[in-house]
C-alpha positions as CSV (number, residue, x, y, z in Angstrom):
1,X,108.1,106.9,50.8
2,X,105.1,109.1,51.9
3,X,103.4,107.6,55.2
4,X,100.0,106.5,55.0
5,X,96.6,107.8,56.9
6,X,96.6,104.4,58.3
7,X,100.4,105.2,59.5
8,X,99.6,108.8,60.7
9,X,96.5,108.1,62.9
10,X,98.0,104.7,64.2
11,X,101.2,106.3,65.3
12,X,99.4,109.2,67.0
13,X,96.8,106.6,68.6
14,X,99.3,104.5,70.1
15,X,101.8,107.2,71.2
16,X,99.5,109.9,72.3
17,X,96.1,109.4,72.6
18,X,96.6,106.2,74.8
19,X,98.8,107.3,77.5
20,X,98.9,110.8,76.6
21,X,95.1,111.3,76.3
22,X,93.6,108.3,78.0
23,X,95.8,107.8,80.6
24,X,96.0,104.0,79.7
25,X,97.9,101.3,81.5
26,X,101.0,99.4,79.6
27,X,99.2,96.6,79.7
28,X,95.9,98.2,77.9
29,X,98.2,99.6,75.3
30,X,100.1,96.2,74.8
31,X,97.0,94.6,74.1
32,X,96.1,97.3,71.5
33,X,99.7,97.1,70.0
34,X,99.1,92.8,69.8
35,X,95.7,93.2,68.3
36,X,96.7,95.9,65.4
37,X,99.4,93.6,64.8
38,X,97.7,90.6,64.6
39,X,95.5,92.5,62.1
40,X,98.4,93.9,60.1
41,X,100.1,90.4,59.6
42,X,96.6,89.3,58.2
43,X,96.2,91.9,55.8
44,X,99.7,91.2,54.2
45,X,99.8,87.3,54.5
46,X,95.7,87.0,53.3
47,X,95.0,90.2,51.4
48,X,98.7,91.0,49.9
49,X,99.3,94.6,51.3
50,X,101.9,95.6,53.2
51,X,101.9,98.0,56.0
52,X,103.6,100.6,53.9
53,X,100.6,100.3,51.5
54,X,97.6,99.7,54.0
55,X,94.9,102.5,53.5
56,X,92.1,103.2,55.2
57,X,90.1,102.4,52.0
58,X,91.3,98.9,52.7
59,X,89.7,98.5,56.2
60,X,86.3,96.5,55.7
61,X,84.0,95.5,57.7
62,X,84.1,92.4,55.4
63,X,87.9,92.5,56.1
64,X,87.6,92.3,60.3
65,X,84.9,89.6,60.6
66,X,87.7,87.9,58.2
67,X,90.4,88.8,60.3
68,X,88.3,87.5,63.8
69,X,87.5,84.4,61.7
70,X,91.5,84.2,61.1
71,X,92.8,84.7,65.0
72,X,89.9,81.2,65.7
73,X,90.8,78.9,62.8
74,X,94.5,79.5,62.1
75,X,95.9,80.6,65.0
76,X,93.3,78.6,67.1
77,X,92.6,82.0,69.8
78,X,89.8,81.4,71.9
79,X,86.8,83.1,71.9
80,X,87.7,85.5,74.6
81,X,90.7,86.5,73.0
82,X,88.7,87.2,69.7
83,X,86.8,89.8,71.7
84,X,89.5,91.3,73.1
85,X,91.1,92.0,70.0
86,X,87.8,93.1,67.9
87,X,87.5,95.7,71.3
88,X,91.0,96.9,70.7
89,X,90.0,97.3,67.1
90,X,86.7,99.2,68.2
91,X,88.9,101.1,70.4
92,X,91.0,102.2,67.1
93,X,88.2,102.6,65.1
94,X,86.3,105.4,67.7
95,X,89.7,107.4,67.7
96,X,89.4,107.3,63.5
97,X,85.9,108.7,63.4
98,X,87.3,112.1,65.4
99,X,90.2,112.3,63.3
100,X,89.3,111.0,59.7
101,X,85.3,111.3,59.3
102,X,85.6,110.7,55.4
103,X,85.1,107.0,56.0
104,X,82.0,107.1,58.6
105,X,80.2,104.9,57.3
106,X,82.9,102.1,57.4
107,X,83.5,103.1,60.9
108,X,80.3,102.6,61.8
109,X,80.0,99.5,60.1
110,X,82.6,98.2,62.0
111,X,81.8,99.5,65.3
112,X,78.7,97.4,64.7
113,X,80.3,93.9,64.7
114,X,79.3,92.2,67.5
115,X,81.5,90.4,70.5
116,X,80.9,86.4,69.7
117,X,78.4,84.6,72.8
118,X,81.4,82.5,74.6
119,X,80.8,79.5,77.6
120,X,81.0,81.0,80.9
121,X,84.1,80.0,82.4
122,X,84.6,77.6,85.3
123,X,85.5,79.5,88.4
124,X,88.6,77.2,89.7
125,X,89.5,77.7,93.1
126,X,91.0,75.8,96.3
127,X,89.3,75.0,99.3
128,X,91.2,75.8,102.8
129,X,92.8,72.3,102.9
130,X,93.6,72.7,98.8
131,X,95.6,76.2,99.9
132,X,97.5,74.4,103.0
133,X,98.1,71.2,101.0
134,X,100.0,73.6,98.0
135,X,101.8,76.0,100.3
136,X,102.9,72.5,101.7
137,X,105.0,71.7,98.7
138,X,107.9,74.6,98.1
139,X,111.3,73.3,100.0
140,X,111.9,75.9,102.4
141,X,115.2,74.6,103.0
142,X,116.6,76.9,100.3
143,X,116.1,80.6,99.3
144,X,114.0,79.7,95.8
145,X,111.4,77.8,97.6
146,X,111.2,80.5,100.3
147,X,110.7,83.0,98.0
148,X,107.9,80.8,96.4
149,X,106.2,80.1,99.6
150,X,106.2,83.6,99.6
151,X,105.2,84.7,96.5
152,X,101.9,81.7,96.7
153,X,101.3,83.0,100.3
154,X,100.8,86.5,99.4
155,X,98.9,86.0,95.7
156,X,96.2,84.4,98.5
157,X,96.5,86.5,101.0
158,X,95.8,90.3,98.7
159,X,94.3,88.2,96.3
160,X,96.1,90.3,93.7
161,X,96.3,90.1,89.9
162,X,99.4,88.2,88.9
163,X,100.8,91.3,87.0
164,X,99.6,93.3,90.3
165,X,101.8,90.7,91.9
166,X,104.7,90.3,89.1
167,X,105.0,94.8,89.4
168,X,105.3,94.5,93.3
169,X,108.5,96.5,95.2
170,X,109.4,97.2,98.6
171,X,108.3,101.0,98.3
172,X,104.6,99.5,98.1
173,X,104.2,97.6,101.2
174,X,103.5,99.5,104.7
175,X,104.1,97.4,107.7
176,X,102.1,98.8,109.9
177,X,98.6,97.9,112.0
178,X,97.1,96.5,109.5
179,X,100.2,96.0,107.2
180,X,98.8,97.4,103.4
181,X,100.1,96.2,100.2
182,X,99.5,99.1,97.6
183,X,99.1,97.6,94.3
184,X,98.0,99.2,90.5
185,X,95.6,97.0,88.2
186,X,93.3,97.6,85.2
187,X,93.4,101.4,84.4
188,X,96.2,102.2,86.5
189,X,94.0,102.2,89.4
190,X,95.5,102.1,93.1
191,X,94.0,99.9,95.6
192,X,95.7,99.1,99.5
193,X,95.2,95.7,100.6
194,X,95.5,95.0,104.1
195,X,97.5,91.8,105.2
196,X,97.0,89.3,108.0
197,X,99.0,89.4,110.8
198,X,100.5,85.6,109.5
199,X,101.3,86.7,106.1
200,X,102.4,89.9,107.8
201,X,105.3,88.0,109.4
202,X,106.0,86.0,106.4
203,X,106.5,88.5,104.0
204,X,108.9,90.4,106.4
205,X,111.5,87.8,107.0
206,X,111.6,87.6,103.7
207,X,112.2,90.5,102.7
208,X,115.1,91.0,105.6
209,X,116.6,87.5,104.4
210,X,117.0,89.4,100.7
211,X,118.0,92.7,102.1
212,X,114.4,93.9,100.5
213,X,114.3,96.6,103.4
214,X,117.2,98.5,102.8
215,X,116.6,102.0,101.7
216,X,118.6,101.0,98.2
217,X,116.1,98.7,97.5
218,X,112.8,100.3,97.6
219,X,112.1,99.8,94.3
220,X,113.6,96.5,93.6
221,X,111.1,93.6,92.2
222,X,110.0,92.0,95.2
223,X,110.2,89.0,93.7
224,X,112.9,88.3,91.1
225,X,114.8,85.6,89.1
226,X,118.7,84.5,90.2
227,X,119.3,87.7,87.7
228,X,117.4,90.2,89.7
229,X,114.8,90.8,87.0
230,X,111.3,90.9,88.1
231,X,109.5,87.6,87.5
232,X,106.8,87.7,84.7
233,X,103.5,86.5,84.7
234,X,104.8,83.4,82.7
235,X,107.2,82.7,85.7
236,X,104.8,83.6,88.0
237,X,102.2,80.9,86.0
238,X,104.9,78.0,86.0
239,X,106.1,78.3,89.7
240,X,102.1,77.9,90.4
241,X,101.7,75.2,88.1
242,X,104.8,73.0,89.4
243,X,103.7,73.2,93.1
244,X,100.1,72.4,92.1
245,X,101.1,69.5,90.2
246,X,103.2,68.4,92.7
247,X,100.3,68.3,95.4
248,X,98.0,66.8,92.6
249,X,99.8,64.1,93.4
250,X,99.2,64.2,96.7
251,X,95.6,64.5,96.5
252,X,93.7,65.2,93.6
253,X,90.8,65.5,95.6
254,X,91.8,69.0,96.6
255,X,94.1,70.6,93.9
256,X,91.7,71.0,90.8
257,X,93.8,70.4,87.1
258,X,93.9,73.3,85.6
259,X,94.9,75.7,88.8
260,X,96.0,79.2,87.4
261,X,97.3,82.5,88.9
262,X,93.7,83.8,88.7
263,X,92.1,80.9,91.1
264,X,94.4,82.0,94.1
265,X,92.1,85.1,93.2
266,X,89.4,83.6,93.1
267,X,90.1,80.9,96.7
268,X,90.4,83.9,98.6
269,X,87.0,85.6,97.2
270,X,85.7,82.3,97.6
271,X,86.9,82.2,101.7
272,X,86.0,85.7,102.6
273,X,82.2,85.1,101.0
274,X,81.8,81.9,103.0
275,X,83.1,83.5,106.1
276,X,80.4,86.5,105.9
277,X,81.9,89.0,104.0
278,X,79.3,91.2,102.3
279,X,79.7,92.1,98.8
280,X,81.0,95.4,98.4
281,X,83.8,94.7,100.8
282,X,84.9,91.8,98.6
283,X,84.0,93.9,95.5
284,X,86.8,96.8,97.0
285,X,89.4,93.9,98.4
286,X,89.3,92.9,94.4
287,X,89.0,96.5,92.9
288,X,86.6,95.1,90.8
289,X,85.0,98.0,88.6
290,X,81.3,96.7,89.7
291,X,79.9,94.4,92.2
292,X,78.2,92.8,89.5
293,X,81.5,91.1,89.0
294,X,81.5,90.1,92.4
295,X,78.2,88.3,92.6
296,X,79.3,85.1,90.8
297,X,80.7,84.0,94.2
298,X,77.7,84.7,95.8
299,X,76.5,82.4,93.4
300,X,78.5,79.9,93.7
301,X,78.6,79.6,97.6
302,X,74.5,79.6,96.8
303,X,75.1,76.3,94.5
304,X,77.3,75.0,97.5
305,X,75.1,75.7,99.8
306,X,72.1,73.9,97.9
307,X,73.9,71.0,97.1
308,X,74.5,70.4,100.6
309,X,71.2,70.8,101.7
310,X,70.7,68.0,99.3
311,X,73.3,65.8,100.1
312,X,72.3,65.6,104.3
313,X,68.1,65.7,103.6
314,X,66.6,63.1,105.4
315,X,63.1,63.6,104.1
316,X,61.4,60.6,102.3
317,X,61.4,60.5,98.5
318,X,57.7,60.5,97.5
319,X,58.7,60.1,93.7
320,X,57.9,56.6,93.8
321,X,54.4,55.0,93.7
322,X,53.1,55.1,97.8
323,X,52.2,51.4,98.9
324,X,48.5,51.9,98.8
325,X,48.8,52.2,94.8
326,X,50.7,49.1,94.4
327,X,48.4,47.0,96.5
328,X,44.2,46.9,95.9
329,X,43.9,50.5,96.4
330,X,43.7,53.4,98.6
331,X,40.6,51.9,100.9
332,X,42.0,48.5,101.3
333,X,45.6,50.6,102.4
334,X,43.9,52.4,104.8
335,X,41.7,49.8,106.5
336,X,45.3,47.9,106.7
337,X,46.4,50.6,108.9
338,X,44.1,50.1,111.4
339,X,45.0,46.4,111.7
């Protein structure tokens, strides 16, 4: 059978102009890979053409608000993950107006579909006695809840990305003074972390208890399952959620519900902006793109802040009617002063 446009440019876009052209991370081209999916399965199980069929005459702008519509109501994606699949679609659709121009005006239709308004998200993060409390709950008495201790220690300590954490091997750490963690995130760009001295010393015995210093090893996952594989964000996610449930139990108090990879992230954000930390240094220690990103823990300590000030005032409330207006009136009030 003859292969498609829609084949052609796809295959090219995915192969080549993504890594080849772009320079894009795994993870970016995953997320491309899931979204054109997601939009292929749609167009055969709702519109009755098969991949082997689908044109470029068949791509609507009808067709993609249907298809964002589809990923809410049937397979019940949030809002955020529609707009992360209509950008991978935009993404798809800039590429097609280079390389087939006969259907510009569709492009450019599509390109015009807007990202959907979500909620802001809740920033969910542990206090100091929260972190101590979960770091509390992995049995050290065996090598799996070492290497947990660990692994929680150090997603605090770099305040790294749980694939940034999950990619880890020994090749990337550099004891030294400061000891520097060098980790990849979004866009395959390369930050070093520096450690404390604390987590310095953690994350060297164990490393020598698992032989994680050997030459043989330097590119070993640095934290693995009892087969040796690397742990995946998944693991990663459920090792978190079993210790924080665990000190839930302890004291709600300090462990919120709903404690993900990403609020280790943001407690240490959180510590080093109520400790002083200016901005930009936090913005770096994250390798977040902008500081604009940064701010919202600015923002947040600002809320904490107020609501404290709150919480100790000592100042009268005048809200309520002053005496003189419930009695005879202000003349009789202020001739009882004198009295």
């Amino acid at each position: 059978m003859k292969q498609t446009q829609f084949a052609k440019y796809l295959t090219y876009f995915m192969v080549k102009y993504l890594v080849g052209e772009r320079g894009c991370s795994k993870n970016t081209v995953a997320a491309y890979r899931d979204a054109i999916s997601l939009f292929i399965i749609h167009m055969r199980d709702n519109h009755y053409i098969k991949v082997d069929h689908l044109e470029f005459i068949d791509i609507t702008q009808e067709r993609i608000v249907g298809f964002l519509e589809w990923l809410e109501t049937e397979r019940k994606c949030s809002i955020s993950t529609r707009n992360v699949r209509l950008a991978a679609i935009h993404a798809f659709v800039r590429f097609l107006i280079y390389k087939s121009p006969d259907y510009m005006e569709e492009w450019q239709r599509i390109l015009a579909i807007k990202v959907k308004r979500a909620p802001k998200a809740t920033v969910v993060y542990l206090g100091a006695d929260g972190m101590k409390l979960l770091l509390a709950q992995p049995d050290t008495s065996t090598p799996k809840g070492r290497r947990d201790l660990t692994l929680l220690s150090l997603m605090y300590d770099c305040a790294g990305r749980v694939q940034e954490i999950a990619d880890l091997v020994p090749a990337r750490v550099n004891f030294g003074k400061p000891t520097l963690l060098r980790v990849t995130g979004k866009g395959n760009k390369t930050r070093l972390i520096p450690l404390s001295d604390q987590a310095t010393a953690s994350l060297k015995i164990y490393m020598q208890e698992n032989r994680l210093l050997e030459g043989k090893a330097t590119e070993y996952p640095l934290f693995s399952n009892g087969r040796g594989s690397k742990l995946t964000r998944m693991a990663i996610t459920m090792i978190l959620k079993k210790y924080s449930a665990a000190a839930r139990k302890i004291n709600q108090a300090l462990i919120p519900a709903n404690v993900s990879p990403h609020s280790l992230r943001h407690s240490k954000a959180m510590m080093l902006q109520q400790n002083g930390v200016n901005l930009i240094c936090i913005r770096d220690f994250l390798g977040h793109e902008s500081v604009t990103t940064t701010e919202i823990y600015a923002r947040i300590d600002n809320r904490q802040k107020r609501e404290a000030i709150e919480k100790t005032s000592l100042s009268p409330d005048l809200s309520e009617d002053p005496s003189w207006q419930k009695d005879k009136g202000l003349l009789n009030w202020l001739e009882s002063l004198a009295k």
